[in-house]
N, C-alpha and C positions, 0 to 999 in steps of 0.2 A: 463481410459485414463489419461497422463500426460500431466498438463497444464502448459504455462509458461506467468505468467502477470510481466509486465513491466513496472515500477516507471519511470513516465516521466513527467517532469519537461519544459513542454510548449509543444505549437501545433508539433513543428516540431520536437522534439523530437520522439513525438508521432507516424507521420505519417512512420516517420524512422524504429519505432518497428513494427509497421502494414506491411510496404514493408518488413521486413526482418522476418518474418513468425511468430511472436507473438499472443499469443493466447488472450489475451488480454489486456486493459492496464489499469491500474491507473495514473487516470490525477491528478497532483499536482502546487501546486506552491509552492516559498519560499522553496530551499533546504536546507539555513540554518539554517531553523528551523525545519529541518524533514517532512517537508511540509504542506503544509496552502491551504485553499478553494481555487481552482482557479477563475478569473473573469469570469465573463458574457463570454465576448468575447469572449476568449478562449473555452469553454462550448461549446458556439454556433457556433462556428467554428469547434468545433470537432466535433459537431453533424452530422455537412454536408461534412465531408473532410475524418472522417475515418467509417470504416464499420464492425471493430469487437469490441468486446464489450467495449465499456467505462467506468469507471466507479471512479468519482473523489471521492475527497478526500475531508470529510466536518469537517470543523478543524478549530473553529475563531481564534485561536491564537499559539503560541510555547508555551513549558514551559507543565503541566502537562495537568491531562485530567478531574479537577473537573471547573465546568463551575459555573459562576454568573448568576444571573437570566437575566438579559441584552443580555448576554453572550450563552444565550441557546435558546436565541428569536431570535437571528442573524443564530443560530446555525438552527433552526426549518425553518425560511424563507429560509437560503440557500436550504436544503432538499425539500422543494415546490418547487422553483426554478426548480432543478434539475430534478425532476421526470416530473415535467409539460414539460420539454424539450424531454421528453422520454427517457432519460437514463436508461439501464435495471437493473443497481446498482448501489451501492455507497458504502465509504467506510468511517466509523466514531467508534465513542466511546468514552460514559462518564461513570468516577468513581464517587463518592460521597468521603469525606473527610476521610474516613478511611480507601482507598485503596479496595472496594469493588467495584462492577458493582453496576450504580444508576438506579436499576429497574425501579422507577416510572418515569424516565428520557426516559430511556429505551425503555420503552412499547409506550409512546406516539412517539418516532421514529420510530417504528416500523410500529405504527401503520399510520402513516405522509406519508411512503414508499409505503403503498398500493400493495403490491407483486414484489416491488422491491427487487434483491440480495444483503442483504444488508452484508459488512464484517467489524466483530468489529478489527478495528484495534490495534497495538501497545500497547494502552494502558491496554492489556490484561497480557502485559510482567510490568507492574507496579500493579497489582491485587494481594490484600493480599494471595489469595489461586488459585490457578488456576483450583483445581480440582471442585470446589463451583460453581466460573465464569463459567467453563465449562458447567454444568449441568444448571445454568442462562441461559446460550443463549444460549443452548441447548431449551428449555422450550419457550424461548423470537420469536425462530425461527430464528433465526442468521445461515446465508447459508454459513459465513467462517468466522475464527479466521486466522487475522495474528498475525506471533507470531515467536519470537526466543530463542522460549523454556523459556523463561523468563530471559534470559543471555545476554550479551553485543553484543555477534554475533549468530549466530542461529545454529554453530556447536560446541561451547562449550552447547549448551543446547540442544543436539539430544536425551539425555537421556529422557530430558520429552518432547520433539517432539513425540518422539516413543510411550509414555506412550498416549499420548493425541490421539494419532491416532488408537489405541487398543482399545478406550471407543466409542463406538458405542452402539445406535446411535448419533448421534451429528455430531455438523458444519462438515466443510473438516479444515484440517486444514494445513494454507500454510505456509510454512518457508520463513521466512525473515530475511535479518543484514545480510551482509556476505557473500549471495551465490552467487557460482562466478562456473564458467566451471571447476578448478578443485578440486571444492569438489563438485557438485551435486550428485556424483556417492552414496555418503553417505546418504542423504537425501531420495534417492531413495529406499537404502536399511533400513533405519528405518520406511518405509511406509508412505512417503511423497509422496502425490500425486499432490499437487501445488506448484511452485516455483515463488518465487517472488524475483526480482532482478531488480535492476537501468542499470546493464552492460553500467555503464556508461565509458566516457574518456572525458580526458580534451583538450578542442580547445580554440585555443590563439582567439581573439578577430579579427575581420578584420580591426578595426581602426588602422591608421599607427600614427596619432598623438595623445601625450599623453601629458595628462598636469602633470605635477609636482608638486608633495606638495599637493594637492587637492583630495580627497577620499570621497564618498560615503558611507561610511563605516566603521564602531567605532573602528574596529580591523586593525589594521597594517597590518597583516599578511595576509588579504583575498589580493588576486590579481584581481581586477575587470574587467582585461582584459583580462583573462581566464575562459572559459564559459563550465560548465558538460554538455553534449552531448551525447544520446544515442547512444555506438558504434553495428551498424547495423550488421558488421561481426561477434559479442561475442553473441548475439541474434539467427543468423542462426545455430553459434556453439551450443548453449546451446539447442534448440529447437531439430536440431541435436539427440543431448543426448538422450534427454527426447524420442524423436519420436524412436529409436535403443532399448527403453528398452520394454521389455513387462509383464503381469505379471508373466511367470514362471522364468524369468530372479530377481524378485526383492525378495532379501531373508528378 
């Protein structure tokens, strides 16, 4: 079966992917940093407000994926947190300074999750070797790899999407960066069986007054009265997709 999880970026985003027939979602915060732990509040409000799978994103900071030792204590509490709220996954990953998976980092997450699904993310696409990492969380017990093929979107890297979904057995491994309704069709055919996608759009702000000269924000160019917002319709589309194809349809 093809699944389609949903990068979502606060409750209501959330609830928007759940109404428009998403198979599951990852909860984030901070888009501008590719997403950061969400709060409490949000957690626990998604606990009781949505009903298929949850499953945030535990990530103390932007910027790479080798963690300080402070840094990996915030990292471990959030992951208690989390599973104590009953979430059935989560979604993390730390390297060590030479671009490898930090096993002994690793294992004690693993082991923190207690049969949680847990999916190492992104920073699988900054991993000296993919094919090593692979066979690590393989071994670790890791239930998915996101990933885009290790390239800047995840259809210039379907060559090693494909490669990674032939090595069995191991994770599922779900494409991410990029996918969008009209290229799934391809992902489909390199033996993608999870899609992960923000299918977001941008919604202007409801405030009608704005101050001038004043910014929240160190870059000029963010407009902070336009807000990414899960689009509901791109969701039904895409699920759509995915539900029409079967396996003698995917070459």
């Amino acid at each position: 079966m093809h699944r389609l999880e949903i990068c979502c970026y606060g409750l209501d985003c959330a609830v928007t992917a759940q109404r428009a027939g998403a198979d599951r979602v990852e909860l984030c915060s901070a888009p501008a940093e590719g997403g950061l732990t969400p709060s409490a509040g949000i957690l626990l409000a998604a606990r009781q407000q949505l009903t298929i799978p949850v499953h945030p994103i535990v990530r103390p900071r932007g910027g790479d994926f080798c963690y300080s030792a402070s840094e990996f204590e915030i990292l471990k509490s959030d992951i208690a947190f989390i599973r104590d709220q009953g979430f059935p996954g989560l979604v993390t990953g730390i390297l060590d300074q030479d671009g490898h998976i930090d096993l002994a980092r690793m294992e004690q997450i693993m082991h923190l999750c207690q049969g949680m699904d847990v999916t190492f993310h992104r920073a699988f696409d900054l991993c000296h070797n993919p094919y090593i990492a692979l066979q690590q969380l393989t071994d670790l017990g890791v239930a998915r790899i996101l990933t885009s093929g290790q390239q800047q979107s995840a259809e210039i890297g379907l060559a090693l999407l494909r490669e990674l979904c032939e090595i069995t057995p191991g994770p599922i491994v779900m494409a991410a960066a990029g996918v969008r309704l009209s290229n799934i069709h391809k992902f489909l055919a390199a033996g993608v069986s999870e899609i992960h996608s923000s299918a977001s759009q941008q919604v202007p702000s409801v405030m009608r007054y704005r101050k001038v000269g004043v910014s929240m924000c160190s870059s000029a160019e963010n407009d902070e009265f336009i807000h990414t917002c899960v689009d509901a319709d791109m969701v039904e589309a895409m699920k759509s997709a995915l539900s029409a194809v079967t396996p003698d349809r995917v070459a």
